[in-house]
N, C-alpha and C positions, 0 to 999 in steps of 0.2 A: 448627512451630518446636521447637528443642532446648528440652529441659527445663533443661542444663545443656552447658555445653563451657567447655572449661576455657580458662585467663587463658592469652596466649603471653609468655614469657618473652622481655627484651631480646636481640632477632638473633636470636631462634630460627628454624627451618624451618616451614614449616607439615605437611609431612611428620611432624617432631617432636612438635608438637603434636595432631596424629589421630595417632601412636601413643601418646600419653599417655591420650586420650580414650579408643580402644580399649582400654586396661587397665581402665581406672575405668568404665567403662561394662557391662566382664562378658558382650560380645556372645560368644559361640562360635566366630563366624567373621570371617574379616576382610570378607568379603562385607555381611554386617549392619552393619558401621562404617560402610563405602562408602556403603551404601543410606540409611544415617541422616544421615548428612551432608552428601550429595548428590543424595538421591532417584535415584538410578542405580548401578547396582554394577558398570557399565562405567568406571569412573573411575580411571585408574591411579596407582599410591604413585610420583609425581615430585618427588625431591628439588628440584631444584632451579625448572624453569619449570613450574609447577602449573597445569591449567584449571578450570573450571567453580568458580571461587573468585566468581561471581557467586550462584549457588546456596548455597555456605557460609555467606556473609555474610548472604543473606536466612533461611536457618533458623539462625543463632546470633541473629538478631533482632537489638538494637540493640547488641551486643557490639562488633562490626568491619562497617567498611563496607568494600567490594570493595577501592579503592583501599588503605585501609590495610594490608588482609592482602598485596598485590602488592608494594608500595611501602617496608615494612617487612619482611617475612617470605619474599619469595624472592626468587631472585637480579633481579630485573626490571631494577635499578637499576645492575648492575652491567652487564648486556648490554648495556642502550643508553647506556650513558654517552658512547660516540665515534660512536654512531649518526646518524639522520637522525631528525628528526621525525617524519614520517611513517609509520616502521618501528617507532618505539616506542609511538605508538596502535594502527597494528595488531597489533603481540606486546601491549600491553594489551588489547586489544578480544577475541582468543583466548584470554589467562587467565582473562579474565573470563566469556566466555559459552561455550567450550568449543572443542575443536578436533579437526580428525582427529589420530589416534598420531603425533605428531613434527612436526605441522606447524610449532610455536611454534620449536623446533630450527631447521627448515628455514632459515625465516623469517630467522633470524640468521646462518645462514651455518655452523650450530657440525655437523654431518654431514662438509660439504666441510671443511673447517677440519684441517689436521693437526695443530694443539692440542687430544687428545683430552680429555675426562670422566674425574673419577676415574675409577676403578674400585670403591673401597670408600668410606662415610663416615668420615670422622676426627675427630680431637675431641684435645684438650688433658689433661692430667692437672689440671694446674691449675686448670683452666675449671670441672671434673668437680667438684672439689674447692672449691671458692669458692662453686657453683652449689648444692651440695649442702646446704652448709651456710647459704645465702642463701635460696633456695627450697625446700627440702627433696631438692630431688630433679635432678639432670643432664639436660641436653637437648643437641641437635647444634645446634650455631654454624652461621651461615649464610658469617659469615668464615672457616671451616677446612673447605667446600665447594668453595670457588672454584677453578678449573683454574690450576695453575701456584704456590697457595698450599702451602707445608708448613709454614712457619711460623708460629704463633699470634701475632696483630698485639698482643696485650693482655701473653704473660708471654712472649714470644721465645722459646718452648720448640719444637724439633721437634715436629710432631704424630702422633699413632699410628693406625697407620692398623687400621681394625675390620675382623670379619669380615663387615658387613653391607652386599650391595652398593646402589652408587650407581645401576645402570639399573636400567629395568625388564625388561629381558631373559629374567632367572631368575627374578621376584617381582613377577610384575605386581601384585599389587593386596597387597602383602608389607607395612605397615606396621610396621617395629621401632623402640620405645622404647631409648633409653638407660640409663632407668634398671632396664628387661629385656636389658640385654646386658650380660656379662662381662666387668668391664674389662680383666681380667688375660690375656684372650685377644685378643691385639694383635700388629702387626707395627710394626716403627721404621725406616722408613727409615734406610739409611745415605750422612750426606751428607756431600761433600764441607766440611773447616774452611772452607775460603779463600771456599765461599758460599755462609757463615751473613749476612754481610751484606748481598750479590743479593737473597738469599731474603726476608730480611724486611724490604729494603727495597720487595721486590712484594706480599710478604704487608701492610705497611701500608697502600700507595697502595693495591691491590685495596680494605680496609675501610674506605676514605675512599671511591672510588667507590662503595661500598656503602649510604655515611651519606649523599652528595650529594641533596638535593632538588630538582636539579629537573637534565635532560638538558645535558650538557656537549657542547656541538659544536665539537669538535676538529678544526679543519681542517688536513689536513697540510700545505700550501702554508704555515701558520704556523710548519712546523719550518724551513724556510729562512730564515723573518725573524728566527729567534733569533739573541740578537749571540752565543750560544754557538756557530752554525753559521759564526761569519765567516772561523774558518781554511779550511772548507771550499767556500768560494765563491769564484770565478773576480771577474776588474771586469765579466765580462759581467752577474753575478749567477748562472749556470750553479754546480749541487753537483758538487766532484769526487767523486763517487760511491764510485770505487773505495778514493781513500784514506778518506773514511768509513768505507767496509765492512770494512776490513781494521783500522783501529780498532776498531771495534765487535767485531770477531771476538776483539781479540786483550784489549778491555775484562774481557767477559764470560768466556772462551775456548769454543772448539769441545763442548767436555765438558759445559758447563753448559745452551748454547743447546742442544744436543738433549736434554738432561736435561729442557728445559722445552719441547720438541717444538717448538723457534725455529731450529733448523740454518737455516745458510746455505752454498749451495751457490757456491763462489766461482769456478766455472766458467760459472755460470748470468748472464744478465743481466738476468733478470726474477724476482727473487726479490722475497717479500715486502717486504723492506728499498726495493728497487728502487721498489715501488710504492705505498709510505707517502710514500716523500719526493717522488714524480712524481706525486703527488695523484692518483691515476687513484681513480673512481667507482665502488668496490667495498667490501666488506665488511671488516674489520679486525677480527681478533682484540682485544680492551683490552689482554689481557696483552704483545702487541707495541709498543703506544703506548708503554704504560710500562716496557717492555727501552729502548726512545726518549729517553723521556724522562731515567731513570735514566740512560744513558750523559751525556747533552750536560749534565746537571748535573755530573757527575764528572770527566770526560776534560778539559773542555773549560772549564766556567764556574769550577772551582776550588775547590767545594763537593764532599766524600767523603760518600760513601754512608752513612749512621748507620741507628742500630737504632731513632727516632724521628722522623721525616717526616710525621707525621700534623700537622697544620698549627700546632692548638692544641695538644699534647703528648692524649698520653690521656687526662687526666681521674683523679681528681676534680678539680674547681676549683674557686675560693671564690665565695663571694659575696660580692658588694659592696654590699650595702645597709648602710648604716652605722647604717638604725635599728633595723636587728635585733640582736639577742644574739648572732647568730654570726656577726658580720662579721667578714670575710679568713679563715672555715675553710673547709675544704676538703670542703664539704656538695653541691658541684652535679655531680651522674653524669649530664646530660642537655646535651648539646650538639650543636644542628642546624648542621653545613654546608653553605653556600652560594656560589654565586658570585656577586661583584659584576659587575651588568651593563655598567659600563664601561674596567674595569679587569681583568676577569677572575680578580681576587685572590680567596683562599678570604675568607667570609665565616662568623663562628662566631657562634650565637646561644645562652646560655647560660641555662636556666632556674631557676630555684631553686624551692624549696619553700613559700615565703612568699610566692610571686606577682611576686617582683621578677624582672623580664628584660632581657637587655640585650646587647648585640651590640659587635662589633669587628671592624676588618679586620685580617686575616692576611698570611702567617702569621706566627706570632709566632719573634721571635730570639733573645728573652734572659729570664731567670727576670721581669722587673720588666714583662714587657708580659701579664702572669696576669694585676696588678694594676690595668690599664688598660681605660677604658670608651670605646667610641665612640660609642655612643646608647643610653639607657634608652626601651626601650619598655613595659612597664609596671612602675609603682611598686608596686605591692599594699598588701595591705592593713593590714601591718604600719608599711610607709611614712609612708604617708597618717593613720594614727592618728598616728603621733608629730608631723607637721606638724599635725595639730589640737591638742595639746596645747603644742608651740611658739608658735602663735598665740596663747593665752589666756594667755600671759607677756610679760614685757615687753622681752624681748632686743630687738635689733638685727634687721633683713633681711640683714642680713653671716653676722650670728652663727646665723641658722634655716639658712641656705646652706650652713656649714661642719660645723657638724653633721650635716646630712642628706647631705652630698656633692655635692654641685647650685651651678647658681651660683643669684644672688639675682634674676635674669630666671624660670627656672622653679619658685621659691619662689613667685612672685607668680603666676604661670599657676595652678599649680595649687592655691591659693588661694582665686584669684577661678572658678577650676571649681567646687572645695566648694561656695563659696557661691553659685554657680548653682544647683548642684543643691539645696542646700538652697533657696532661694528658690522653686524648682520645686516642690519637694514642701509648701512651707509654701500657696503658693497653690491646688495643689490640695485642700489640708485645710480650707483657709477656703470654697472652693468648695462641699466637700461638705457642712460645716459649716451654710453657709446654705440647701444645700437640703431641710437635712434639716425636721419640721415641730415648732412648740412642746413637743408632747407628747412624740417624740424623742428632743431636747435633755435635755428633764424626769427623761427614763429612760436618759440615757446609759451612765453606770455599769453598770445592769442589762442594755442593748444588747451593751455589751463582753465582759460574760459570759458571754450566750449563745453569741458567735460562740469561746469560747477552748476550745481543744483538749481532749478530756479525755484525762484520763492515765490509760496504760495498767496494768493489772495483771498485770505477770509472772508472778506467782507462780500467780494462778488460772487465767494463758493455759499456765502450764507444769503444771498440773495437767490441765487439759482436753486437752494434745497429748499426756502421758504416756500415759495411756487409747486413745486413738487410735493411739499410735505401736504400744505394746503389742499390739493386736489385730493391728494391720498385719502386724508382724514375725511373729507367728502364723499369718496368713495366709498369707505370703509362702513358711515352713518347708513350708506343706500342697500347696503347688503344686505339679501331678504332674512338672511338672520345673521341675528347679530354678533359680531366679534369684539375681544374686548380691545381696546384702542390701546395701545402700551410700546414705548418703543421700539419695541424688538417686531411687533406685527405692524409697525409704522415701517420699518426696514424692509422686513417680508415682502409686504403691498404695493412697496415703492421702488420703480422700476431705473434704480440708482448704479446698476453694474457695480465697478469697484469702489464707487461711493461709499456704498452702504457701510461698509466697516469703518470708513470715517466720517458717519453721521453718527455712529454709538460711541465710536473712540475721542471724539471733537466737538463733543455736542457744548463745551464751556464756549468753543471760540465760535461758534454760530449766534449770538444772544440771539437773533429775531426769532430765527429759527427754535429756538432752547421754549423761549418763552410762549411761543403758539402751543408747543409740543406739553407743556405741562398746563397750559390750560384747557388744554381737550383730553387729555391720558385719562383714563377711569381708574376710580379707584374702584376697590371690591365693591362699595355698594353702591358704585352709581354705576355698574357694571350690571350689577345684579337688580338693580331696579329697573334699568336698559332692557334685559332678558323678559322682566314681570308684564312690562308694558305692551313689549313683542307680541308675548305669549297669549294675553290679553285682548288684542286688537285680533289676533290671528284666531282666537274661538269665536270674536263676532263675528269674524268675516264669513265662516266654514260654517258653523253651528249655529249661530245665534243668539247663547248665551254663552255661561260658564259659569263653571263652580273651583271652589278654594284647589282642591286637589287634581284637579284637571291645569288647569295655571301652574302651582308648582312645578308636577311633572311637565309641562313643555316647555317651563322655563330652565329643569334641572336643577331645581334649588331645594332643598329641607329644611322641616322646624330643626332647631330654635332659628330661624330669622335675626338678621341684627335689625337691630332696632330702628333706623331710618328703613331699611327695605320695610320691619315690619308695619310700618305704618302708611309706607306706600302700596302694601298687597290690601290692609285694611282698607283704601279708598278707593280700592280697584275692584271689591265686592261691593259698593257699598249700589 
């Protein structure tokens, strides 16, 4: 099991997150990453459909279970959204336990598909910029990966595309950090004005199939029964196809549809288009559904294309518990959607902070449906305190209702809950009560005593890890090669038993101990100047000289060099 791997950031890649690791962890190679994370160093850096995420999850221990790294963290959700059931356990069942090179690909049709794969990772300035300042540090979006996405579903901003690529072609086992890449070395697509609104209105729906929990089975014989398709239906019920198509060509124009590798060959009569809407039993690109669906909203139902489509707006959104202090601000950044199983409407589930939850059907169409609830599933426990403090006054059941939000039916539910459960808990105390004996009872007080927590002493637990860290860090300096000093191989070195986990969880209430620990930690390049020096000493020793490229490789470092290393390998030739 990992000693440590780091938190994933909302929508990040898990690509992203093992190049983050690999920083903070100070392996040499990317090989060592692989083998630490996977116990295999045949495992290759796939952005987007990742395997042997059953292995990850069992060595980060109880951090992430399989399903959530898949399910949040790589595109999983967005392949099989117009998929089949079937197809999406088995592309689960291969992230999970592993797969030959490409099979997960195959599987989906995305090889055949002439909707190619980037080419490069992308990423937002904005995102870069928000993230940075939020989390300390940028990671790659899994929404600005998507085939056919260039624009950022969050700030509507074109996306810039990196120089780090998106297959494994050139980089098979290649993991690059964001917050080790150059922002300023970028390219910008140039795209056409007239679709910036195409563009994000696919770059939305793509991050809404991305948010979707649970598989969307789209059947295309449904796009005929839209009353949007009725200009195009014959009284037999027959699509006139052609004038479809030639709609749709002239929707979108010719320019755009091969910009997003969608051409329609209007000599052909088996083109994609032909076989979405003649339901034939084959594999469908998403991003075609929704060129589909976008048009028959547009052309046809009398709804234009907006730069918001996401069902519930973006987000933040308030919360509505009214016995909290921050009722109707705008505090809830978490919203699961869903589809209603009889209606097929988006379904938004909104969480807050204070445990209050609460759901609604979509999607919403006017600023006043933010403020609308359709079911509270739970109160929490900010709630629930203030309905006990209601109760032991003497208002009205109107008046506990209007306060709380509720009508005076669930006043009284949850009410007579309380006092279930208290009644529950009073009768088991009487229970134990009696079975305890005379003598006991006699000692009760002193019984309570002995069972109460004793409280810890900081100050002499941070004197005793002072002493220990100290020698460690000492240790660590004498190692005939060198390791990078970082808390987590401060924890490793240091021979702390059940410490350790509260030398990483505690490290605010140790200050001596905090502050030794961040004046010795290496950063990257005093890390990597640490490694130059080694490497250096270690050719005089053997050799008796050395040259530039002999140095790198024992230190395991490559051009481009940062600039403080660079100037320290410069006076180490000199």
């Amino acid at each position: 099991m990992l000693a440590y791997f780091p938190s994933l950031y909302p929508d990040e890649i898990i690509y992203s997150g093992i190049a983050r690791y690999h920083l903070m962890s100070g392996n040499r190679t990317q090989k060592q990453t692989i083998f630490d994370l996977f116990g295999s160093r045949l495992v290759c850096a796939t952005a987007d459909l990742p395997s042997h995420l059953s292995a990850l999850a069992a060595r980060s221990g109880t951090v992430y279970t399989t399903e959530e790294l898949i399910k949040n963290h790589t595109l999983y959700p967005y392949y099989t959204s117009y998929g089949s059931k079937d197809k999406a356990k088995e592309l689960f069942r291969l992230m999970a336990e592993g797969s030959n090179r490409g099979e997960s690909h195959v599987l989906m049709g995305i090889p055949a598909c002439k909707i190619k794969l980037p080419t490069k990772l992308k990423y937002c300035s904005s995102c870069y910029q928000d993230d940075t300042k939020k989390y300390g540090e940028p990671y790659w979006h899994r929404c600005h990966q998507l085939p056919g996405v260039h624009i950022c579903p969050m700030h509507k901003s074109i996306l810039k595309v990196s120089t780090v690529e998106y297959s494994t072609l050139h980089h098979k086992f290649s993991f690059v950090s964001l917050t080790n890449y150059n922002e300023s070395d970028y390219t910008e697509p140039v795209v056409d004005s007239s679709w910036l609104d195409y563009l994000t209105f696919i770059a939305v729906q793509s991050n809404l199939l991305l948010h979707s929990q649970q598989i969307i089975k789209e059947e295309s014989a449904s796009y005929r029964k839209l009353p949007s398709m009725e200009g195009y239906r014959t009284v037999g019920g027959r699509v006139r196809i052609n004038r479809l198509i030639q709609n749709f060509r002239n929707s979108y124009t010719d320019k755009l549809l091969e910009y997003l590798d969608c051409g329609i060959d209007s000599n052909s009569s088996d083109t994609w288009l032909h076989k979405i809407i003649r339901n034939q039993e084959e594999i469908t690109h998403p991003l075609r559904h929704l060129l589909i669906f976008g048009f028959l909203e547009k052309s046809v139902a009398g709804f234009s294309v907006t730069t918001n489509n996401f069902p519930f707006g973006n987000g933040p959104w308030p919360c509505l518990n009214k016995a909290a202090d921050h009722y109707n601000q705008m505090v809830i950044d978490k919203c699961v959607v869903t589809r209603c199983s009889t209606t097929t409407k988006p379904v938004g589930t909104f969480h807050c902070n204070c445990g209050f939850i609460y759901s609604r059907r979509g999607p919403d169409t006017c600023d006043e449906d933010m403020n609308r609830i359709g079911r509270i599933k739970n109160f929490g426990s900010i709630w629930l305190d203030k309905l006990k403090c209601l109760n032991e006054s003497s208002i009205t059941l109107r008046q506990k209702a209007k306060i709380l939000g509720v009508d005076p039916g669930t006043v009284k539910n949850q009410t007579e809950l309380l006092n279930s459960n208290k009644a529950a808990l009073r009768t088991k105390k009487n229970q134990n009560y009696l079975a305890r004996s005379k003598r006991n009872r006699n000692n009760e007080k002193g019984f309570l005593q002995t069972k109460v927590k004793r409280k810890v002493d900081w100050n002499q637990r941070d004197e005793i890890l002072y002493v220990l860290v100290v020698e460690t860090v000492g240790q660590m300096k004498r190692l005939p090669n060198p390791e990078r000093i970082s808390l987590a191989s401060i924890a490793r070195h240091t021979d702390l038993g059940q410490l350790k986990q509260k030398l990483i969880k505690n490290l605010n209430k140790l200050p001596k101990t905090n502050e030794f620990i961040n004046k010795h930690i290496d950063s990257t390049e005093a890390y990597q100047i640490r490694r130059l020096i080694w490497a250096a000493n270690r050719l005089h020793e053997v050799e008796g000289r050395m040259s530039g490229w002999r140095v790198l490789k024992l230190a395991g470092l490559n051009h481009p060099l940062r600039k403080e290393v660079e100037i320290k390998f410069m006076e180490l030739l000199r």
